[in-house]
N, C-alpha and C positions, 0 to 999 in steps of 0.2 A: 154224755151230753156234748153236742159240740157246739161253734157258735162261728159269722163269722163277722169280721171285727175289719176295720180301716184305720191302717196306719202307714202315716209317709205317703198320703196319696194313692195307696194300692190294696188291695181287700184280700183278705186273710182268710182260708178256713182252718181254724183250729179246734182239739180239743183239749183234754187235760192229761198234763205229765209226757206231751212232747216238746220239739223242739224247735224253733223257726226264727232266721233271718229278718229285721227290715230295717229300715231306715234307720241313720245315726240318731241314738237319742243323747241326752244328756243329763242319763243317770249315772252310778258311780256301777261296778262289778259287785253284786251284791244283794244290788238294791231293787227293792220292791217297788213294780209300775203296774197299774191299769190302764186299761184301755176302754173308755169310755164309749167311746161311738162303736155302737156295737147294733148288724145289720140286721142280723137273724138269730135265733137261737130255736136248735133243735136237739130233740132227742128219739131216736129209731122211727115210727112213719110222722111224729108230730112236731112241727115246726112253724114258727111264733115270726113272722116278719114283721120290720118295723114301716113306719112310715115315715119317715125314713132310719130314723131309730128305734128298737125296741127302747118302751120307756123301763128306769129300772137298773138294766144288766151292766154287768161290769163282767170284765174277765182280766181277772189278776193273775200279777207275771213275774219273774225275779231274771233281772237282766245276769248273764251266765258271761259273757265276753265281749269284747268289743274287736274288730277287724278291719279288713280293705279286702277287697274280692280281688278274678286274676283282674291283670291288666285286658284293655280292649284296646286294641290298634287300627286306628283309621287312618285310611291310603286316599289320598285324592290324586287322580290324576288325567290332566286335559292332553290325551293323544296332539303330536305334531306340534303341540302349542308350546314346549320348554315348563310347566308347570306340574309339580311333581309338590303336594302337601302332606307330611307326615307327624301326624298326633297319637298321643296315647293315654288313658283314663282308668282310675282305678276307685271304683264307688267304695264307699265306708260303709260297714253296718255295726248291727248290733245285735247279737243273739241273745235271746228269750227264750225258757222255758215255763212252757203257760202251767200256772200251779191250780188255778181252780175257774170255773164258770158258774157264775150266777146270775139266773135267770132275771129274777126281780118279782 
């Protein structure tokens, strides 16, 4: 069964007993999260979409680590003009591995 799920602003296909990155949470290493807003839920050709939620489903998670991804390096630069801008960013996540889906 898989399902997919919105978290952090960005939609997720998962299913059960993998592993996946998203947004910094602020659970402890350990510790068990769900993910409520949940899109679709399917399994092999049938699949359940929400309007905009499926009502019901949960798909719970046990946060595995917390991180920073690589760095991203951004150049600006205005030719002939003497402007030369250099920044750099490193996102935080949090890795999850989804322990179970349920449909509802």
């Amino acid at each position: 069964m898989y399902a997919v799920i919105k978290a952090g602003g960005k939609q997720y296909r998962v299913k059960s007993g993998e592993q996946l990155r998203v947004e910094l949470m602020t659970a402890d290493v350990g510790a068990s999260v769900s993910f409520d807003e949940v899109l679709m839920v399917g399994e092999g050709d049938t699949a359940k979409v929400g309007a905009p939620l499926v009502p019901g489903a949960v798909v719970k998670a046990t946060v595995v680590a917390h991180g920073r991804g690589d760095k991203v390096h951004i150049f600006k630069l205005r030719r002939r003009k003497h402007f030369q801008k250099s920044q750099g960013h490193r996102q935080s996540y949090t890795e999850v591995r989804i322990d179970e889906v349920v449909a509802g």
